[in-house]
C-alpha positions as a Markdown table, in Angstrom:
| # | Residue | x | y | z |
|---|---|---|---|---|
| 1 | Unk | 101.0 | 108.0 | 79.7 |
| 2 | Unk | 101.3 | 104.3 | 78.4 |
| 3 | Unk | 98.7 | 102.6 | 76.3 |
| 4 | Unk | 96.2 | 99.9 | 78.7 |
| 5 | Unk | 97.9 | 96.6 | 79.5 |
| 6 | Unk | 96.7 | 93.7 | 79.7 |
| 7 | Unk | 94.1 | 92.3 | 82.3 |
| 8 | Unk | 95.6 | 89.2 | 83.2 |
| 9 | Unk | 98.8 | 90.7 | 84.0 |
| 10 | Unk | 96.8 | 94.0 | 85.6 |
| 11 | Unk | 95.0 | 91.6 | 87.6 |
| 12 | Unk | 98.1 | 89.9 | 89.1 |
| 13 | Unk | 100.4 | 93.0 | 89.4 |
| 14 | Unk | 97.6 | 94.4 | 91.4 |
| 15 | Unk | 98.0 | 91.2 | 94.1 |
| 16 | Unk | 100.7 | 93.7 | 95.1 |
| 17 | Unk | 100.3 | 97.0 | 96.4 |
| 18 | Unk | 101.6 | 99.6 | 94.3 |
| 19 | Unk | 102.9 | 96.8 | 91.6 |
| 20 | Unk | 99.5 | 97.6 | 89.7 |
| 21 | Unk | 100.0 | 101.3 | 89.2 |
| 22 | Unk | 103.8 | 101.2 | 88.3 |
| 23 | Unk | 102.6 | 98.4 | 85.5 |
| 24 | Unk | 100.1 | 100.5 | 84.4 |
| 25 | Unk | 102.2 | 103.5 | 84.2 |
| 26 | Unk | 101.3 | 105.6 | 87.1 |
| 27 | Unk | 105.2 | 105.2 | 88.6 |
| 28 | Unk | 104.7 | 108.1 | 91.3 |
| 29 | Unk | 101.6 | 106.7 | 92.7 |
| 30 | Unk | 102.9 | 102.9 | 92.7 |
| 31 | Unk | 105.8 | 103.9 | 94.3 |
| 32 | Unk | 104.4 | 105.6 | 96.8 |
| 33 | Unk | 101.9 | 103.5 | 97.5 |
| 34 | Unk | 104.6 | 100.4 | 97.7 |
| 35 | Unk | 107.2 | 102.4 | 100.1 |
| 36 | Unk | 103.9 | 103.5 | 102.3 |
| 37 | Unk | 103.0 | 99.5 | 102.2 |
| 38 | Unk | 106.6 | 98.5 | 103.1 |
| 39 | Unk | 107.3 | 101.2 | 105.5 |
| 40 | Unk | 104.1 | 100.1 | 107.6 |
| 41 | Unk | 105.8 | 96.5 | 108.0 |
| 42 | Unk | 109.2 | 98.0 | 108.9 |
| 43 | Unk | 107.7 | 99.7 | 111.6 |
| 44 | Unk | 105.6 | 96.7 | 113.0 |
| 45 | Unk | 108.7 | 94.8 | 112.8 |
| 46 | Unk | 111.7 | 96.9 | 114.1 |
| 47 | Unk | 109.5 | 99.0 | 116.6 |
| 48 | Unk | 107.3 | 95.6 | 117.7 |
| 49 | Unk | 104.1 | 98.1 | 116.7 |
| 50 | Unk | 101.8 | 95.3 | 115.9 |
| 51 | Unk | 98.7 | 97.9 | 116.0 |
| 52 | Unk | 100.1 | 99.2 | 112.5 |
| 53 | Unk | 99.4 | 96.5 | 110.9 |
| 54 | Unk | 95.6 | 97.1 | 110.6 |
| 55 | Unk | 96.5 | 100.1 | 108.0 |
| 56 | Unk | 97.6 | 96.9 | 105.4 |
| 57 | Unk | 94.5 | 95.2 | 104.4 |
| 58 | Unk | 92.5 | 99.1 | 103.7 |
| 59 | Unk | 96.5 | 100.8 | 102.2 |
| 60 | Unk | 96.2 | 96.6 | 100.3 |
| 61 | Unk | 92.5 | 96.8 | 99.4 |
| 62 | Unk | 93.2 | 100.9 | 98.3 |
| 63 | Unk | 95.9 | 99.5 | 96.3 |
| 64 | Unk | 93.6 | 96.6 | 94.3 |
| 65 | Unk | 90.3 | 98.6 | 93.6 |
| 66 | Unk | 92.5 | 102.0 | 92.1 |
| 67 | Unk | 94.2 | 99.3 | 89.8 |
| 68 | Unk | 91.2 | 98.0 | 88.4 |
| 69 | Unk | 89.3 | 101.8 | 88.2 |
| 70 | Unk | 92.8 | 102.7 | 86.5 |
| 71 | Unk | 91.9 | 99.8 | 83.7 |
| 72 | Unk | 88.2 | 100.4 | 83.5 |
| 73 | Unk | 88.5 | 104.0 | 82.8 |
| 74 | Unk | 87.5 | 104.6 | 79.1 |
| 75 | Unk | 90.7 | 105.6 | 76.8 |
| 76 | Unk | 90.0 | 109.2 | 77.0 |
| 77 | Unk | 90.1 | 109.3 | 80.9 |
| 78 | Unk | 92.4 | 106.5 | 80.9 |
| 79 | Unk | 94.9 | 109.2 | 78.7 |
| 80 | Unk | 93.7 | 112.0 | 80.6 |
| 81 | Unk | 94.8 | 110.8 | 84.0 |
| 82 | Unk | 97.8 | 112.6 | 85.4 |
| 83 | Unk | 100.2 | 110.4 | 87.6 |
| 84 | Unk | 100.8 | 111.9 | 91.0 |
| 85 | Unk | 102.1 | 110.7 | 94.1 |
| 86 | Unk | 99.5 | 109.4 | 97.3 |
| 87 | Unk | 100.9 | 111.9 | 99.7 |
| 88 | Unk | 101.2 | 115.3 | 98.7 |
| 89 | Unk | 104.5 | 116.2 | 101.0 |
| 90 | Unk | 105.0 | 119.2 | 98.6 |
| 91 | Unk | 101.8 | 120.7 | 99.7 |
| 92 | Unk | 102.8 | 119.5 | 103.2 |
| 93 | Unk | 106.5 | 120.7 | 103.1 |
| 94 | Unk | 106.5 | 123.5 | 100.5 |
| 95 | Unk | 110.1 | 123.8 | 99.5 |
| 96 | Unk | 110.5 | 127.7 | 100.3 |
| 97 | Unk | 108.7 | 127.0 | 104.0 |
| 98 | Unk | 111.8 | 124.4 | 104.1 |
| 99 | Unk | 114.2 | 127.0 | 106.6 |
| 100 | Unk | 116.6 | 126.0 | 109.9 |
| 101 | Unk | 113.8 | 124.8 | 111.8 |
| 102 | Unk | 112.5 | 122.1 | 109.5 |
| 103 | Unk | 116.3 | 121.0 | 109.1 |
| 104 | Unk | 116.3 | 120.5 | 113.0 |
| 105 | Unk | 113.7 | 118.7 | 113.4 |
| 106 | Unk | 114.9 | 116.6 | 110.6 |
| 107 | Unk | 118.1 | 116.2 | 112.0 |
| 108 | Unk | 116.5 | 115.5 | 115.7 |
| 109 | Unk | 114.1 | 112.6 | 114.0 |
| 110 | Unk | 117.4 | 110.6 | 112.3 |
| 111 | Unk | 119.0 | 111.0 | 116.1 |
| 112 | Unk | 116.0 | 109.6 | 118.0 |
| 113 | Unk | 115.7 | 106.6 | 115.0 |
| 114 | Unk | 119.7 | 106.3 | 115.4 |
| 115 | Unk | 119.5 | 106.1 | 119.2 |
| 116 | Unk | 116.6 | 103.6 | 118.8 |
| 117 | Unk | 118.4 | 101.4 | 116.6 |
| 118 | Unk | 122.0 | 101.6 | 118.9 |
| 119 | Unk | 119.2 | 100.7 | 121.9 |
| 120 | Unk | 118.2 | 98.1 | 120.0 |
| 121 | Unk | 121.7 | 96.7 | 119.5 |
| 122 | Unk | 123.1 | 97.6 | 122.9 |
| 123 | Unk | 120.6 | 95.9 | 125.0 |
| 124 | Unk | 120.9 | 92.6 | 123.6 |
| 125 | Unk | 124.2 | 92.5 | 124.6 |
| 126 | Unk | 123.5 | 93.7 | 128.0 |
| 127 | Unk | 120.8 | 91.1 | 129.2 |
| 128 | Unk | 123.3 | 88.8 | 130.1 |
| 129 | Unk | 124.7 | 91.3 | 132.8 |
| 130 | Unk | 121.7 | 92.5 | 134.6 |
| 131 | Unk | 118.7 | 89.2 | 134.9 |
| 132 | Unk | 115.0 | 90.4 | 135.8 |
| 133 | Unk | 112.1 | 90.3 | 133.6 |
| 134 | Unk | 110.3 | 93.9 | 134.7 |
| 135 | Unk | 113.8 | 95.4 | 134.2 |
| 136 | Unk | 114.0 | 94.2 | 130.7 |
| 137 | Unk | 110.3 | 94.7 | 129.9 |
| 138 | Unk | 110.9 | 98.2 | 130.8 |
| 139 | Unk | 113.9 | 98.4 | 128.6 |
| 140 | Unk | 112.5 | 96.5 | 125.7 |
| 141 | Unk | 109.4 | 99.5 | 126.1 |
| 142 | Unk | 111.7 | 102.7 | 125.8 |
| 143 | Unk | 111.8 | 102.2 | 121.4 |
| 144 | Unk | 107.7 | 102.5 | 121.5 |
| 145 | Unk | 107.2 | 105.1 | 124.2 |
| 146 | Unk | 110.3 | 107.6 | 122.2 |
| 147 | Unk | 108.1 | 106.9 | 119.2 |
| 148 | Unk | 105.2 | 107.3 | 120.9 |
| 149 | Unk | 106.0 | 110.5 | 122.0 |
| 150 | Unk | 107.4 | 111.9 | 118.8 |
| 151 | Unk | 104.6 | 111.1 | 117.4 |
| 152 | Unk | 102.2 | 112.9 | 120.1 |
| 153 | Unk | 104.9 | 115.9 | 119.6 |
| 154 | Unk | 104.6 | 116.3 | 115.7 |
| 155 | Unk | 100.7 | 116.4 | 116.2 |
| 156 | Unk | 101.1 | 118.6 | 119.1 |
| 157 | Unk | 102.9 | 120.7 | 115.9 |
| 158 | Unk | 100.6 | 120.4 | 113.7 |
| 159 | Unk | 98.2 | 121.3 | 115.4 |
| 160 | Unk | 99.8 | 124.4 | 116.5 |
| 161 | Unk | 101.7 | 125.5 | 113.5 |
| 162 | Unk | 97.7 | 125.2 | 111.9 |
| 163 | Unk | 96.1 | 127.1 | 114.4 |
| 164 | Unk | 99.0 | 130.2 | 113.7 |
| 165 | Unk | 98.2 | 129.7 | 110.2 |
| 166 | Unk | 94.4 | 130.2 | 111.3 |
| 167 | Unk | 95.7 | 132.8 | 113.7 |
| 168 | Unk | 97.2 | 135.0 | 110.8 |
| 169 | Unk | 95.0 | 134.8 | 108.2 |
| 170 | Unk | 92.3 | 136.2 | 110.2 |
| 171 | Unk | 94.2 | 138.9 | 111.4 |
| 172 | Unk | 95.2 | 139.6 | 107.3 |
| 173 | Unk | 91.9 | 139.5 | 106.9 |
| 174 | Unk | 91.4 | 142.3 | 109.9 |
| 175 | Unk | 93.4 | 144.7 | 108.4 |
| 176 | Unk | 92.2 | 144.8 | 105.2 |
Protein backbone atom coordinates (compact mmCIF):
# COMPACT_ATOMS: atom_id res chain seq x y z
CA UNK A 1 0.00 0.00 0.00
CA UNK A 2 0.97 3.75 -0.61
CA UNK A 3 1.92 6.20 2.13
CA UNK A 4 -1.46 8.84 2.92
CA UNK A 5 -1.88 11.66 0.42
CA UNK A 6 -2.70 14.68 0.77
CA UNK A 7 -6.19 16.16 1.95
CA UNK A 8 -6.67 18.69 -0.42
CA UNK A 9 -6.13 16.55 -3.26
CA UNK A 10 -8.14 13.43 -1.25
CA UNK A 11 -10.83 15.82 -0.86
CA UNK A 12 -11.15 16.69 -4.59
CA UNK A 13 -10.40 13.18 -6.04
CA UNK A 14 -13.17 12.01 -3.89
CA UNK A 15 -15.73 14.69 -5.89
CA UNK A 16 -15.51 11.64 -8.13
CA UNK A 17 -16.61 8.30 -7.48
CA UNK A 18 -13.99 5.80 -7.41
CA UNK A 19 -11.18 8.72 -8.30
CA UNK A 20 -10.66 8.86 -4.35
CA UNK A 21 -9.74 5.26 -3.78
CA UNK A 22 -7.49 4.81 -6.97
CA UNK A 23 -5.55 8.15 -5.50
CA UNK A 24 -5.29 6.73 -2.39
CA UNK A 25 -4.04 3.52 -3.62
CA UNK A 26 -6.98 1.16 -3.32
CA UNK A 27 -6.94 0.56 -7.49
CA UNK A 28 -9.37 -2.53 -7.28
CA UNK A 29 -11.98 -0.84 -5.22
CA UNK A 30 -11.76 2.68 -7.28
CA UNK A 31 -12.12 0.85 -10.29
CA UNK A 32 -14.78 -0.83 -9.49
CA UNK A 33 -16.50 1.47 -7.93
CA UNK A 34 -15.92 3.97 -11.07
CA UNK A 35 -17.07 1.25 -13.87
CA UNK A 36 -20.26 0.45 -11.39
CA UNK A 37 -20.81 4.45 -11.42
CA UNK A 38 -20.37 4.66 -15.21
CA UNK A 39 -22.15 1.49 -16.11
CA UNK A 40 -25.37 2.90 -14.12
CA UNK A 41 -25.33 5.99 -16.61
CA UNK A 42 -24.81 3.77 -19.67
CA UNK A 43 -27.76 1.97 -18.91
CA UNK A 44 -30.05 5.07 -18.13
CA UNK A 45 -28.87 6.37 -21.26
CA UNK A 46 -28.76 3.59 -23.99
CA UNK A 47 -31.74 1.61 -22.42
CA UNK A 48 -33.85 5.15 -21.55
CA UNK A 49 -33.92 3.46 -17.75
CA UNK A 50 -34.26 6.72 -15.98
CA UNK A 51 -35.27 4.70 -12.62
CA UNK A 52 -31.41 3.71 -12.32
CA UNK A 53 -30.44 6.74 -11.75
CA UNK A 54 -31.46 6.83 -8.02
CA UNK A 55 -28.48 4.18 -7.35
CA UNK A 56 -25.97 7.50 -8.15
CA UNK A 57 -26.27 9.85 -5.37
CA UNK A 58 -26.06 6.56 -2.47
CA UNK A 59 -23.09 4.40 -5.19
CA UNK A 60 -21.79 8.84 -5.17
CA UNK A 61 -22.28 9.38 -1.41
CA UNK A 62 -20.63 5.46 -0.74
CA UNK A 63 -17.89 6.66 -2.86
CA UNK A 64 -17.16 10.22 -0.75
CA UNK A 65 -17.54 8.96 2.94
CA UNK A 66 -15.11 5.49 2.16
CA UNK A 67 -12.51 8.14 0.82
CA UNK A 68 -12.42 10.22 3.82
CA UNK A 69 -12.68 6.88 6.42
CA UNK A 70 -9.75 5.58 4.00
CA UNK A 71 -7.68 9.01 5.14
CA UNK A 72 -8.77 9.13 8.70
CA UNK A 73 -7.76 5.67 9.51
CA UNK A 74 -4.68 5.80 11.77
CA UNK A 75 -1.29 4.63 9.87
CA UNK A 76 -1.42 1.27 11.25
CA UNK A 77 -5.05 0.56 9.83
CA UNK A 78 -4.35 2.86 7.11
CA UNK A 79 -1.23 0.13 6.19
CA UNK A 80 -3.20 -2.73 7.26
CA UNK A 81 -6.09 -2.21 4.86
CA UNK A 82 -6.14 -4.72 2.00
CA UNK A 83 -7.43 -3.41 -1.41
CA UNK A 84 -10.26 -5.44 -2.77
CA UNK A 85 -12.73 -5.01 -5.29
CA UNK A 86 -16.72 -3.77 -4.31
CA UNK A 87 -18.26 -6.82 -5.81
CA UNK A 88 -16.95 -9.99 -5.01
CA UNK A 89 -17.80 -11.81 -8.65
CA UNK A 90 -15.13 -14.46 -7.63
CA UNK A 91 -17.28 -15.51 -4.69
CA UNK A 92 -20.28 -15.05 -7.10
CA UNK A 93 -18.75 -16.85 -10.17
CA UNK A 94 -16.04 -19.17 -8.68
CA UNK A 95 -13.80 -20.01 -11.59
CA UNK A 96 -14.11 -23.96 -11.29
CA UNK A 97 -18.20 -23.54 -11.10
CA UNK A 98 -17.42 -21.57 -14.53
CA UNK A 99 -18.62 -24.98 -16.99
CA UNK A 100 -20.89 -24.85 -20.51
CA UNK A 101 -23.73 -23.49 -18.87
CA UNK A 102 -22.33 -20.35 -17.57
CA UNK A 103 -20.65 -19.87 -21.11
CA UNK A 104 -24.27 -19.95 -22.51
CA UNK A 105 -25.71 -17.85 -20.69
CA UNK A 106 -22.88 -15.52 -21.34
CA UNK A 107 -23.00 -15.98 -24.80
CA UNK A 108 -27.07 -15.60 -24.74
CA UNK A 109 -26.62 -12.05 -22.69
CA UNK A 110 -24.00 -10.45 -25.48
CA UNK A 111 -26.93 -11.69 -28.18
CA UNK A 112 -29.89 -10.06 -26.49
CA UNK A 113 -27.41 -6.67 -25.83
CA UNK A 114 -26.38 -7.19 -29.61
CA UNK A 115 -29.97 -7.54 -30.83
CA UNK A 116 -30.87 -4.52 -28.57
CA UNK A 117 -28.33 -2.33 -29.92
CA UNK A 118 -29.11 -3.48 -34.01
CA UNK A 119 -32.98 -2.64 -32.67
CA UNK A 120 -31.84 0.38 -31.69
CA UNK A 121 -30.13 1.24 -35.01
CA UNK A 122 -32.69 -0.48 -37.27
CA UNK A 123 -35.77 1.37 -36.06
CA UNK A 124 -34.59 4.67 -36.63
CA UNK A 125 -34.24 4.09 -40.03
CA UNK A 126 -37.57 2.50 -40.27
CA UNK A 127 -39.85 5.29 -38.79
CA UNK A 128 -40.05 6.99 -41.88
CA UNK A 129 -41.76 3.90 -43.51
CA UNK A 130 -44.42 2.95 -41.15
CA UNK A 131 -46.12 6.64 -39.29
CA UNK A 132 -48.25 6.03 -35.91
CA UNK A 133 -47.29 7.00 -32.51
CA UNK A 134 -48.62 3.63 -30.49
CA UNK A 135 -46.82 1.69 -33.14
CA UNK A 136 -43.59 3.35 -32.43
CA UNK A 137 -44.13 3.65 -28.62
CA UNK A 138 -44.51 0.00 -28.74
CA UNK A 139 -41.29 -0.46 -30.66
CA UNK A 140 -39.32 2.09 -28.80
CA UNK A 141 -40.60 -0.29 -25.45
CA UNK A 142 -39.22 -3.80 -26.76
CA UNK A 143 -35.15 -2.65 -25.44
CA UNK A 144 -36.66 -2.20 -21.65
CA UNK A 145 -39.14 -5.11 -21.55
CA UNK A 146 -35.96 -7.71 -23.14
CA UNK A 147 -34.05 -6.17 -20.24
CA UNK A 148 -36.69 -6.37 -18.04
CA UNK A 149 -37.15 -9.74 -18.48
CA UNK A 150 -33.61 -10.91 -18.36
CA UNK A 151 -33.42 -9.38 -15.51
CA UNK A 152 -36.62 -11.14 -13.86
CA UNK A 153 -34.98 -14.49 -15.47
CA UNK A 154 -31.37 -14.19 -13.70
CA UNK A 155 -33.29 -13.67 -10.29
CA UNK A 156 -35.66 -16.31 -11.15
CA UNK A 157 -31.86 -18.16 -11.30
CA UNK A 158 -30.73 -17.13 -8.50
CA UNK A 159 -33.09 -17.89 -6.67
CA UNK A 160 -33.32 -21.33 -7.83
CA UNK A 161 -29.73 -22.31 -8.25
CA UNK A 162 -29.70 -20.98 -4.17
CA UNK A 163 -32.49 -22.99 -3.14
CA UNK A 164 -30.52 -26.34 -4.84
CA UNK A 165 -27.68 -25.24 -3.00
CA UNK A 166 -30.03 -25.21 0.16
CA UNK A 167 -31.58 -28.30 -1.23
CA UNK A 168 -28.12 -30.27 -1.17
CA UNK A 169 -26.59 -29.29 1.69
CA UNK A 170 -29.30 -30.44 3.76
CA UNK A 171 -29.45 -33.58 2.23
CA UNK A 172 -25.25 -33.87 2.95
CA UNK A 173 -26.14 -33.09 6.00
CA UNK A 174 -28.90 -36.16 6.05
CA UNK A 175 -26.62 -38.65 5.33
CA UNK A 176 -24.00 -38.01 7.54
Amino acid sequence: MTKKKSGFLTFCFSLVPGAGEMYMGFMKQGVSIMAFFWLLIFLAAFLNMGPVLFILPILWCYSFFNVHNLRGLCDEEFYAMEDDYLFHLDRVLPADRWNKRRNNLLAWVLIVIGVLILWGNVTEYMRWMFPGEIYWSIVDAVPQLAISFLFIWGGINLIRGKKRELEDKSLEQEER
